[in-house]
C-alpha positions, 0 to 999 in steps of 0.5 A: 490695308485694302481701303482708304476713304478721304473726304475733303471739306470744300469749304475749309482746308480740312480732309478727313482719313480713315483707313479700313484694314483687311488682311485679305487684300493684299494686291490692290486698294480701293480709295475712296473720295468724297466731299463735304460741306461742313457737317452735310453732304450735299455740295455744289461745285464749280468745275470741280476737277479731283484725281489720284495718283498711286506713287512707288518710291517717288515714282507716279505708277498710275493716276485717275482724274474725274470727271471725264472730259466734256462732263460737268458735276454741279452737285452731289448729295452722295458721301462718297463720289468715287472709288479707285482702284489700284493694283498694288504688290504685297507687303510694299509701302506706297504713297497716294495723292489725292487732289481736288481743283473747285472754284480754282482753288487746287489743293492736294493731300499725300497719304502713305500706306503698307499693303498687307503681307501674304500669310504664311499658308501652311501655318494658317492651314495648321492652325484650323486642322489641328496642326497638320500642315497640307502635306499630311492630308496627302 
């Protein structure tokens, strides 16, 4: 998996999440946040503040919090807001927490998710090279 989009309605309790799985990105995942209001995209906030954290067994590894500090965002007609990224290991299972703090109401969503595992190389290169592994071509 190498992204997570999550949009959070700021009118209800409602977060929506899909996952998209790419089985080449094995070291890092990019989250993507947005927000909606009910079936639109154009918000108005009040002092929104969001971030997310990336945790490995219960553990806070790295975290990112929006907007900077001494910026205000009013408005946004975009579907996503921000993308994150963090830089993960192979074939581990993490937790990301997603929150959001609009009009005082602060409200957060943990996710859990498997980065992929490495392929097997040669097995891959025999498969597009009629079986032979990187050792015969030498």
């Amino acid at each position: 998996m190498s992204n997570i989009k999550i949009k959070k309605n700021v009118l209800s309790s409602e977060w929506i999440i899909s996952e998209l799985n790419n089985d080449h990105n094995y070291n890092y995942i990019d989250v993507h946040i947005g927000f909606y209001n009910n079936n639109s995209n154009i918000v108005e906030f009040n002092t929104l503040k969001f971030g997310c954290e990336l945790y490995l067994n219960d553990i806070k590894l790295d975290s990112k919090n929006y907007p900077p500090e001494n910026i205000n965002m009013f408005k946004t007609q975009s579907e996503y807001l921000q993308v994150i990224r963090f830089n993960c290991e192979a074939s581990t299972t993490y937790k990301i927490k997603v929150w959001i703090d609009n009009f005082g109401v602060y409200e957060d969503k943990f996710i859990t998710f498997t980065t992929p595992t490495i392929p097997d190389y040669v097995e891959e290169f025999k498969l597009y090279h009629n079986g032979k592994s990187p050792d015969d071509l030498i």
